[in-house]
Every structure is written in structure tokens, then in C-alpha cells.
N, C-alpha and C positions, 0 to 999 in steps of 0.2 A: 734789437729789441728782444727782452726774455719772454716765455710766456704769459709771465707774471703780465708786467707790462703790456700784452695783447690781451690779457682777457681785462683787463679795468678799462681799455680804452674801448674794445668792444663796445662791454656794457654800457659807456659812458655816451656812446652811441645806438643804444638801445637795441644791441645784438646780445642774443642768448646761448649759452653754448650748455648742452647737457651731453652727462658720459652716458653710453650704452652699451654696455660689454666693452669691445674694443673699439667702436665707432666713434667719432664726435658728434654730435648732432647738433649742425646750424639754425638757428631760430632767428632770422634778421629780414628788418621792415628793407622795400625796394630798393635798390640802388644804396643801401647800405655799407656792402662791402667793395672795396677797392680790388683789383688784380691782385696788388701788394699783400691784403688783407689775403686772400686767398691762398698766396704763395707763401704766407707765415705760419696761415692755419696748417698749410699740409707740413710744413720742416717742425713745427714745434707741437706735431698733435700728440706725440709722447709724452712733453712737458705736460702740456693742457692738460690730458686725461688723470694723470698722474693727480695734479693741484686738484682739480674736479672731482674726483673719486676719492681723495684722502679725505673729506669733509670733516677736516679733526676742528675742533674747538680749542686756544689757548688754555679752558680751564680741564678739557682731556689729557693736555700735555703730562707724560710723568713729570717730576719733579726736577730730575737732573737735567731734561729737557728744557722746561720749562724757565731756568735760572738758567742757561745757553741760548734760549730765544731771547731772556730779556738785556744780554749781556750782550750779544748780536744786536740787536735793534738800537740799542744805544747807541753803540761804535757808530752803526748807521748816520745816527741824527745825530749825533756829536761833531765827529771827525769828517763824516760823509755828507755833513749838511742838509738831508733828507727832512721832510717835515716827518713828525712823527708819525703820523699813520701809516705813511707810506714803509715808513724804518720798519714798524711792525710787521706788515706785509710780507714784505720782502725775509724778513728775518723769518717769519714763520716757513714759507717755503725754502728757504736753504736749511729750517731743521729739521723739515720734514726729508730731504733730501740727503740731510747728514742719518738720520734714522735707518731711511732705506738701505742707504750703503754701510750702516753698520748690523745691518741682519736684523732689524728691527722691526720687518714685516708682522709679524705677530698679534707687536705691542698695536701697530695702526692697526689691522682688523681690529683686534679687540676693543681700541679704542671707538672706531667704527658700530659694531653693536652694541658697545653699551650706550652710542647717541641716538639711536633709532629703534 
């Protein structure tokens, strides 16, 4: 499971996860989370925080970004069979992902203030 995949299923179980600097902070009703769930949170809280802290918007994306998420996403639900939201999902975090490792820190801050 990626974290993509752990934070929707969370949610979908009506656990909340917020970044805090470096922390994750758990927000989940009783008997909520699983051991499992626990043991994901901690291997993928890089990922999480990462997805969580980027808060970019599809219409934030630059442009060249933007026509490589929707060129991603397609493959996805084309070839990958994905319904389509999901293809979106998922495509948006592998180019937020492709960004970071291309030194594109910047561009996310910046995109970053100008949503807030």
C-alpha cells in the first residue's frame, strides 16, 4: 500500500491526518486504527507529510506540469484500468513527486502561497 492509498482509506474511515512541522497528527474516532494501520502510518509518514503539506491544486500546476499530470492520469485509466479519479489522484502525487526530484521545490512553496 502507497500512502496515497492509506490516506483515502483512512479518511474513508473517518480518520484525519494533519502535518505539523515534522509530525503527523492522528485524528481518529475509537478503535479506528488497526496495528497494520499504525505500522503504515510510521513507514510511510515521509510520504503522508510530503502529499499533506504540498496542498497544491491541479489549477496551481505550471503548465508543463500540468499536461504530464494529464498525460499520467490517462495512461492510468486507460492502460491501468483505474477509474478515473483515482488515475487523477495518483497521477497528481507522482508529479508532485516528479517535481520535487527535479528541484522544483520553489515552484511548490510558491505555489503553496499563492493558495493561502
Amino acid at each position: 500500500m502507497n500512502a496515497l492509498d492509506l490516506l483515502q482509506n483512512l479518511e474513508a474511515r473517518g480518520v484525519l491526518l494533519k502535518p505539523h512541522g515534522e509530525k503527523l497528527i492522528v485524528d481518529a474516532p475509537a478503535g479506528a486504527l488497526t496495528a497494520l494501520d499504525r505500522d503504515l502510518l510510521s513507514r510511510l509518514k515521509a510520504d503522508l507529510l510530503a502529499i499533506l503539506q504540498a496542498n497544491v491544486t491541479l489549477q496551481q500546476l505550471p503548465l508543463d506540469w500540468h499536461f504530464a499530470w494529464d498525460e499520467r492520469a490517462s495512461i492510468m485509466e486507460h492502460d491501468g484500468g483505474l477509474p478515473r479519479e483515482r488515475a487523477e489522484a495518483l497521477a497528481l502525487a507522482d508529479i508532485l513527486d516528479q517535481m520535487r526530484q527535479a528541484n522544483c521545490r520553489t515552484t511548490i512553496l510558491d505555489l503553496n502561497r499563492s493558495s493561502g
